[in-house]
C-alpha positions in Angstrom: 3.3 -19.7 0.6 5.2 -17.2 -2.1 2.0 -16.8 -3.2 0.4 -15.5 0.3 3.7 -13.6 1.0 3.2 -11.7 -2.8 -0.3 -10.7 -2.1 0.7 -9.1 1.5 3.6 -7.4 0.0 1.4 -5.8 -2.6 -1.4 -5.2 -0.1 1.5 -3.4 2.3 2.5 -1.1 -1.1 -1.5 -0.2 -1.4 -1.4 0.9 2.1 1.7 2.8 2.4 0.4 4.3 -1.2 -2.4 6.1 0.4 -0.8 6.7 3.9 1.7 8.7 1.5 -1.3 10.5 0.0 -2.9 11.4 3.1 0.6 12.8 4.5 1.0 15.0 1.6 -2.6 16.1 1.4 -3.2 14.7 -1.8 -7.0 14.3 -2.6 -8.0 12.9 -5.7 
């Protein structure tokens, strides 16, 4: 279970990462 709780965590980070991106225009 901390397992499955670890990789949604890090998927959540991902997500917000590029949400982040996208609100501050930044296009790699």
């Amino acid at each position: 279970m901390k397992i499955d709780h670890i990789a949604i965590a890090v998927n959540d980070v991902e997500e917000s990462a590029k949400v982040y991106q996208q609100a501050l225009g930044v296009d790699n």
